[in-house]
N, C-alpha and C positions, 0 to 999 in steps of 0.2 A: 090720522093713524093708518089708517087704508095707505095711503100714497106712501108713508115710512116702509109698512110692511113688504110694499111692492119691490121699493130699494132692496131693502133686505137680503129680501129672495134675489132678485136678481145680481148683486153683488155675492152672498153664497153661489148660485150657480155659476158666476164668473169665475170664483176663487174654485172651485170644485172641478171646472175647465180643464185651468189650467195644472193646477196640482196632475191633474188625470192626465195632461199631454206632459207634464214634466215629468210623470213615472212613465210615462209609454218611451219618450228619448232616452231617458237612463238605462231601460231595457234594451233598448234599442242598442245602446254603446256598450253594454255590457255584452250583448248577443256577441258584436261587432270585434270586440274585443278578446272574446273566446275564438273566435273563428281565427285570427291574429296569431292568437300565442297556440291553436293547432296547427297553423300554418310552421311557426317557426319550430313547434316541434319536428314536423314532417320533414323540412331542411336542416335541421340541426339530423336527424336521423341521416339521410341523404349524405349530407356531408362528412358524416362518420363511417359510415360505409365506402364513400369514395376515400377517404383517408387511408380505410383499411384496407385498401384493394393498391392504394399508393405505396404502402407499407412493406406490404407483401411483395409486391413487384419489387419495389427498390432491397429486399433484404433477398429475392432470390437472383438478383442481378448482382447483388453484393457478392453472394456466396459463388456467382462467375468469376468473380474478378480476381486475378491469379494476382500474389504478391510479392514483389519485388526487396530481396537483401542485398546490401550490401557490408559489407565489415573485416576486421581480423581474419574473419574465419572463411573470406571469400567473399563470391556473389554466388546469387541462389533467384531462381525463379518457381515459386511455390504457389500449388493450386489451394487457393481458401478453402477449401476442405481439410489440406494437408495431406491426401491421398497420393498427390504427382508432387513431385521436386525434381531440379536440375540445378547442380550445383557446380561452379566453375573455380577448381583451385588450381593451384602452380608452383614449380620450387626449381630456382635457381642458386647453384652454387659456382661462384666464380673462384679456383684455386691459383695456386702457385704452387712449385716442388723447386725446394733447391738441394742438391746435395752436396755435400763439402767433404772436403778431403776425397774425393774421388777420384784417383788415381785410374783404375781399373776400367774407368768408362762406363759403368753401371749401367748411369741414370743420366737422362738431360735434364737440366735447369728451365722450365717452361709454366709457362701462364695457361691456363687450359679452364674449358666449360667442363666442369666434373658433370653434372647433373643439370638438365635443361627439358625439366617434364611437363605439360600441359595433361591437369587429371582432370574426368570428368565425371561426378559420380552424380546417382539421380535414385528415386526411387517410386516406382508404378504400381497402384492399387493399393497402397499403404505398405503391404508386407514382403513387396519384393526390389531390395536393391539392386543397383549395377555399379562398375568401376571400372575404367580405361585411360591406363595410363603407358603412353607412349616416352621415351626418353633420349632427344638428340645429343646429349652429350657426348664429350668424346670423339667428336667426327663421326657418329655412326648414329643409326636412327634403329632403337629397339624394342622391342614391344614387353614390357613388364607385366603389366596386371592389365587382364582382361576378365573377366568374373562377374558373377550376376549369382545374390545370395537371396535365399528364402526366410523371413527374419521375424516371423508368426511368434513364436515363445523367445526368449530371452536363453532358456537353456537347449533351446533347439534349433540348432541352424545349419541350412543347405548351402553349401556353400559349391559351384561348379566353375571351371572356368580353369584361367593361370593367374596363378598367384604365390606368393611365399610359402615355402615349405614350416611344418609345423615342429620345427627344431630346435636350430640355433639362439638361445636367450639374447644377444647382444645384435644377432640379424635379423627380431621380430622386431627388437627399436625401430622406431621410424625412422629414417635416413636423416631429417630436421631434428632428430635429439640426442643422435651421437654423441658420448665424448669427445670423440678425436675425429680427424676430418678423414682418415681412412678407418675400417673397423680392422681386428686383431687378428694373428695369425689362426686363430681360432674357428674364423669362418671359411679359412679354407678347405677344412673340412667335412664341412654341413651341405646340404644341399641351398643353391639359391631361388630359384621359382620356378613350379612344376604344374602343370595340364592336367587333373585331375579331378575328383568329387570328395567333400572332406561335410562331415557332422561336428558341429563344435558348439560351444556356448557357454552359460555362463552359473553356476549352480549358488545355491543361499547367497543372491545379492553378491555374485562374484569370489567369494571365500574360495571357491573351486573354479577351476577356467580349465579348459577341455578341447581337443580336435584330432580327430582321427581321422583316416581318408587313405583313397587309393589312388594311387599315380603313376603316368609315363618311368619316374625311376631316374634320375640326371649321377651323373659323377660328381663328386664332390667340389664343389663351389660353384657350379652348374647353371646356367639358365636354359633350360629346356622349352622346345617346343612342340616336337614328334618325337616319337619311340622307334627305336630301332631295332626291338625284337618282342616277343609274345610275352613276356615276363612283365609283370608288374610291383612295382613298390607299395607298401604297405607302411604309412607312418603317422605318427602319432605323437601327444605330448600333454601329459595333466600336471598342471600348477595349482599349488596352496599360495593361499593368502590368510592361516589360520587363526589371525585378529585384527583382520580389516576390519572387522563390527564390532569389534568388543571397544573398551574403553581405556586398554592400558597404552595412550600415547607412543608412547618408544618403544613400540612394536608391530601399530599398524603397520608401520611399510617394510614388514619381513614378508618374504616370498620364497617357495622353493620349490623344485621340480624334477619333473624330471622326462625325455625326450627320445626319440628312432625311430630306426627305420630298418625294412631289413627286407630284400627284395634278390634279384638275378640279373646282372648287368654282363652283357654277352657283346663282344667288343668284336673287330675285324679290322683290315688294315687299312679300309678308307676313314674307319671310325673306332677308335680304339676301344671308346669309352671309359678313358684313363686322366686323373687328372692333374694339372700343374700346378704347382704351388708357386704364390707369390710372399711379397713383403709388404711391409704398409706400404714401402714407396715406390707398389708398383712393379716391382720387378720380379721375375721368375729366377726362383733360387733352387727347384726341383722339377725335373720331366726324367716321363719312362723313358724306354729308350724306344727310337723309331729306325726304322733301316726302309729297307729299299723292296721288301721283299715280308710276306707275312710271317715267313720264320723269323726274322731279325728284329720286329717290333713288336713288341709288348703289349696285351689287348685284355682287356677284363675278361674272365670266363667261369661266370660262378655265383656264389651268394656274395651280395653285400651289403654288410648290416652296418648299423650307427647306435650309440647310443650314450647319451651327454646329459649328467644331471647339472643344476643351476641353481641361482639363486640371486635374490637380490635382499637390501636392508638400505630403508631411508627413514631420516629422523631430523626433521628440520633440514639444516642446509647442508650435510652430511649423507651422501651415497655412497652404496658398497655395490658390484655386482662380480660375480664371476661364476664361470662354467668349465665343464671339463668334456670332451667329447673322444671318442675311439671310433675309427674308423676302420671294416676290415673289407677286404677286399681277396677275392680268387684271383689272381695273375698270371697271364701266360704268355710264353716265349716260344716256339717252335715247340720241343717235347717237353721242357721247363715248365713244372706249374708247381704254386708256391701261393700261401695264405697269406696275404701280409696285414699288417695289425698297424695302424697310424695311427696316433695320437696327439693332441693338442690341447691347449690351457690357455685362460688368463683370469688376470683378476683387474679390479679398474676402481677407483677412488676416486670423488670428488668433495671438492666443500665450496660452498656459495659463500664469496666473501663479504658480498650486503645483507645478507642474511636472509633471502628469499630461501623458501623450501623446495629441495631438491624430491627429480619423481621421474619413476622410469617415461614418462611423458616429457622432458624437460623442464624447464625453469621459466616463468612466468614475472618478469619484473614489476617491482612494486610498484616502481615510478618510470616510467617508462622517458628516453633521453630526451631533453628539451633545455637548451641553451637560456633558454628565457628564464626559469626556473629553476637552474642551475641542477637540474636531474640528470643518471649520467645514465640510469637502467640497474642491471646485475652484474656481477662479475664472477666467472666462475674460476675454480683452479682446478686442474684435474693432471692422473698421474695411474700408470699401467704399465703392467709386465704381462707379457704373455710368449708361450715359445710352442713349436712344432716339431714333434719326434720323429722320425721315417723309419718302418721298421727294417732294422739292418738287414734283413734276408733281400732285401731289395736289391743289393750290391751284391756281387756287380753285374749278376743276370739281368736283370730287368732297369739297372740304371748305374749310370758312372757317377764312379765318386767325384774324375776328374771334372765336374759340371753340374752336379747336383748335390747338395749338401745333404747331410743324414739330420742335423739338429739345426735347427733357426732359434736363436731365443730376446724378442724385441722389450725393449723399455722404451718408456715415453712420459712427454710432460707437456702441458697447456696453459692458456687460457682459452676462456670463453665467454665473450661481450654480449649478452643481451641487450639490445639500443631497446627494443620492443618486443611485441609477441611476434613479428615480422622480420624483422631484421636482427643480425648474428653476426660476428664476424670473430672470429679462430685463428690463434695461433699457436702451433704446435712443435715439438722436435719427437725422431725419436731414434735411436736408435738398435742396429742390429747386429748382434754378429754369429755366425757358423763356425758349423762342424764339418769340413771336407769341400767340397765343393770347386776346389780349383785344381790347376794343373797339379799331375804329381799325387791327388789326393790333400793337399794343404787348403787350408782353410779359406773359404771364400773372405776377402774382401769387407770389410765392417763397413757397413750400411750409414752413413750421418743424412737425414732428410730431415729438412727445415719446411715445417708447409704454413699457407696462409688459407684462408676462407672469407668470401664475400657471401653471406647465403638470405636471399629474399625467399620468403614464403607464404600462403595468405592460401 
């Protein structure tokens, strides 16, 4: 019994041993095991952190990286912010002028670069644009728009620089959305682009559009770059759009206005500041007279005001536009001085024959040409009359009837190929005929001009 008991115990304190080292190992790996998973906590920490500092570097290195467009609408290099842009557009028109029935010598028949401009527009600190466009057409290299606008509110804009005068309705179209490949008698009377400071903008979402401004002052059809006396012009022009917002369809695209100017244009015999009237095709059909001596040429010397109300209506593929402008002017000749009162009209019709929607912006083809898919683009048809008055007192002080017409009054007819938002190509006729303008006083010569258009834009 003794020697049983002795087993006993000594097998309980065997099993007792080990039990006791088999909880001290499991403590052991549990210890072991915490320290483990603080460890991975500490690196799982660690690595979130480097993450986030990976993160942040890569999204403000992001926000360096300027971005690059290309498209339709140009190319453009834009800072990820959107703060900086520089945007690169262009617009080439290649024409043709034929005249027929031309007897008289007029006009020549010739292939010519109408418009070959590289524009550059950009805009620095978010609220201040620029615009520079230079234009080699023509044989000659001239500088159009140079301007730099402040563009903080929608209804409030600074606008300094040269650029379009805020007048003629059919000569704020852009040159790419013309009707016809030259614009109407109408713009011989308006000013073309002036060096001045203008406020303009845009009021309820555009319902009202607005710009007023002071300027050099140009002669009528004018591009201006210096002034040539202490007088300055004063011009302006507010347009409705009074159910752009509303809902009744076939009335959004009514528009109507109204435009002038009205300043002191002081002429001399190197520089008249008088000016010549052309035809669509190009040709001078009126000038003062000039001699040899400042009594025998005729020089502006006086107020001269403008003022042309407008209007447009579009409704689907159907466009209306026309304006009517009056131009007056002080005239002088040696002791001869005289008010004279010009005036000029037109009116101009289109209809899109695929049924894209017509817009004082042009025409935007549904399908634009691809031979693959048997798409051809838009097709436009368009059709204008417009004529130019000289007021009689003109004659024969201040101009010959034998060489300068009293009335011009032109018609015309189109199409117009949209292949794309890029490409355009125009065929047009139109003709003209006068009141005086040739030997004797008889009637100038009727005008027949046949024009074509190649016009890339982007």
């Amino acid at each position: 019994m003794t020697k049983r008991y002795v087993l006993g115990g000594l097998l309980a304190a065997v099993l007792a041993a080990t039990a006791h080292g088999q909880q001290t190992n499991v403590d052991q790996r549990l210890e072991q095991l915490e320290q483990e998973i603080r460890l991975l906590k500490q690196q799982r920490e660690l690595d979130k952190e480097t993450a986030d500092a990976t993160a942040k570097e890569q999204a403000a290195k992001a926000k360096e990286v300027p971005i690059i467009k290309a498209g339709r609408d140009g190319f453009a290099l834009q800072s990820a912010d959107g703060n900086f842009s520089l945007k690169l557009k262009g617009l080439l028109q290649v024409d043709s002028r034929w005249y027929l029935d031309d007897n008289a010598g007029s006009g020549v028949d010739t292939f010519l670069v109408r418009r070959a401009r590289p524009i550059l527009e950009g805009t620095l600190f978010k609220d201040f644009d620029f615009r520079l466009m230079p234009d080699f057409g023509n044989g000659t290299v001239t500088l159009y728009d140079a301007y730099t606008e402040w563009k903080h509110w929608p209804w409030l804009k600074l606008r300094v620089g040269k650029f379009k005068a805020p007048v003629g309705l059919e000569f704020l179209q852009e040159d790419v959305n013309t009707l016809f490949t030259e614009r109407s008698l109408v713009t011989d009377l308006v000013p073309n682009r002036d060096v001045g400071v203008q406020l303009g903008g845009e009021l309820f979402d555009g319902v009202i559009t607005y710009a007023a401004g002071v300027f050099n002052g140009v002669p009528d059809g004018a591009n201006g770059d210096l002034d040539n006396n202490d007088s300055k012009d004063f011009e302006g022009r507010l347009f409705f759009e009074p159910f752009k917002k509303t809902e009744i369809g076939p009335l959004k695209g009514f528009g109507v206005g109204i435009a002038g100017t009205v300043g002191n244009q002081e002429g001399s015999f190197s520089s008249p500041s008088l000016p010549g009237f052309k035809t669509t095709g190009q040709n001078t059909f009126f000038k003062y007279t000039t001699g040899s001596a400042l009594a025998s040429t005729a020089v502006a010397n006086g107020q001269h005001a403008r003022w042309s109300p407008q209007g447009y209506y579009y409704w689907g593929p159907v466009g209306l536009m026309g304006e009517y402008v009056v131009s007056e002017q002080q005239v002088q000749k040696g002791s001869a001085s005289d008010h004279l009162r010009n005036s000029a009209w037109q009116v101009a019709g289109s209809v899109v024959l695929t049924g894209e929607n017509a817009s004082f912006k042009g025409v935007t083809p549904r399908k634009p040409f691809n031979l693959k898919t048997h798409d051809w683009g838009a097709l436009q048809l368009v059709g204008r009359y417009s004529g130019l008055r000289v007021d009689p007192e003109a004659f024969p002080t201040f101009a010959s009837i034998n060489s300068s017409a009293q009335e011009a009054h032109d018609w015309g007819v189109g199409l117009n190929w949209y292949l794309n938002s890029n490409l355009k190509l125009v065929l047009d006729y139109d003709q003209t005929t006068f009141e005086g303008g040739a030997a004797g006083g008889k009637d100038r010569e009727t005008e027949h001009v046949l024009f074509t258009r190649a016009q890339l834009s982007f």
